[in-house]
C-alpha positions in Angstrom: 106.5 83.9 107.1 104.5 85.4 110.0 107.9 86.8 111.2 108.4 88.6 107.3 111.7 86.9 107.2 113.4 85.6 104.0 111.9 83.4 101.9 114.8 81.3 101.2 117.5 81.4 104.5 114.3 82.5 107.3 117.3 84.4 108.9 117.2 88.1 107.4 114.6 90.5 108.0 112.4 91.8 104.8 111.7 95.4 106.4 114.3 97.8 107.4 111.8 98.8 110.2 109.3 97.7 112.7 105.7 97.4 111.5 105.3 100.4 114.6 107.8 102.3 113.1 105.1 104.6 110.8 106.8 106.5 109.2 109.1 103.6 107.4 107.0 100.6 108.2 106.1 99.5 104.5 110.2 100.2 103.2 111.6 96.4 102.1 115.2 95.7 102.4 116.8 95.5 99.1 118.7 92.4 99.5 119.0 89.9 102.6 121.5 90.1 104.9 122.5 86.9 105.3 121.6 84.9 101.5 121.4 87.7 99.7 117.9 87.2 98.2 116.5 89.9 96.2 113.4 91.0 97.7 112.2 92.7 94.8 111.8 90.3 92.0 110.8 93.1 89.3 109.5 96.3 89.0 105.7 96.8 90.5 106.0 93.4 91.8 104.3 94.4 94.7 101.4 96.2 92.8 99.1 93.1 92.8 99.9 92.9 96.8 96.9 95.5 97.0 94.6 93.5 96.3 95.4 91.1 99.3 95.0 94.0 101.4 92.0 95.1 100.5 90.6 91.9 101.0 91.9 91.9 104.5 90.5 95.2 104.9 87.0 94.4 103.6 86.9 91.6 105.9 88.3 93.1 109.4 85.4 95.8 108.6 82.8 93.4 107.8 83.8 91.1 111.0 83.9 94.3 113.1 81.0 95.6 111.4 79.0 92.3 112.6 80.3 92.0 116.0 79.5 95.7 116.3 76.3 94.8 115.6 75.4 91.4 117.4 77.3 93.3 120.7 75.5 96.1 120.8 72.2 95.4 119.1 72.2 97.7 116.5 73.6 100.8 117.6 73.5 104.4 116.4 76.5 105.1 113.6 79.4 106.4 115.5 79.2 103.7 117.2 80.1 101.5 114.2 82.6 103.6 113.1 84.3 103.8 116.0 84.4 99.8 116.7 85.0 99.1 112.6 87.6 102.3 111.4 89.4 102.0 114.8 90.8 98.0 114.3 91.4 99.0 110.8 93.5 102.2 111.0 95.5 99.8 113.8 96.0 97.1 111.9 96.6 98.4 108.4 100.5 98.5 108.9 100.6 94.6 109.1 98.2 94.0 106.7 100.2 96.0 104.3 103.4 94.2 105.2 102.2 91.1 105.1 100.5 91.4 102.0 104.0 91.9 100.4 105.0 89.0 102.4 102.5 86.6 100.9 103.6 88.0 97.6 106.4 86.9 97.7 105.9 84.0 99.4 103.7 82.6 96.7 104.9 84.6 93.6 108.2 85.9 93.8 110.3 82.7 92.4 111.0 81.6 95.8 111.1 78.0 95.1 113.5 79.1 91.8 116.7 79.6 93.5 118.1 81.5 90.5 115.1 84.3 90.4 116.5 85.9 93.4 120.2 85.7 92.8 122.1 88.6 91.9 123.9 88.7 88.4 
């Protein structure tokens, strides 16, 4: 999972890019290269997958926003932003990837060989 690699063989790749690649970092394979597994159960599967990154994000800006605060005993405001938007914008591409992992990890039939298999 923490590798984004498929659900069902752990050999292929989910992305057809590097999560540092920024311009294509969030594109899924369609199918794995070595099972075949359909990465994309149904249409807007991935829609709900938002939600589990904002939650991520909420939290690296509240744990930044805290360590901000305890380090430097209450700065002035750029200060924040600069410790709390910086490690956000950096991570964002892995927390969007791995949101869709998660996904489909726990919802996308993964356990149901037949979900993924192509007809």
């Amino acid at each position: 999972m923490l590798n984004c690699k498929c659900p069902i063989c752990t050999k292929g790749n989910m992305f057809k890019s590097k999560a540092t690649d920024l311009r294509y970092f969030n594109e899924l394979k369609t199918n794995c290269e070595v099972c075949g597994f359909r990465f994309m159960p149904e249409p807007g599967f991935y829609q709900i997958s938002m939600f589990f990154t904002y939650a991520v994000g909420v939290a690296i800006f509240i744990l930044f926003g805290i360590l901000t605060y305890l380090i430097f005993d209450d700065p002035d405001l750029w200060v924040y932003y600069v410790f709390v938007f910086v490690p956000a914008i950096l991570t964002a591409p892995w927390n969007v990837r791995y949101s869709k992992v998660v996904m489909l990890y726990a919802f996308g039939g993964v356990w149901d060989k037949s979900v993924g298999e192509e007809n």
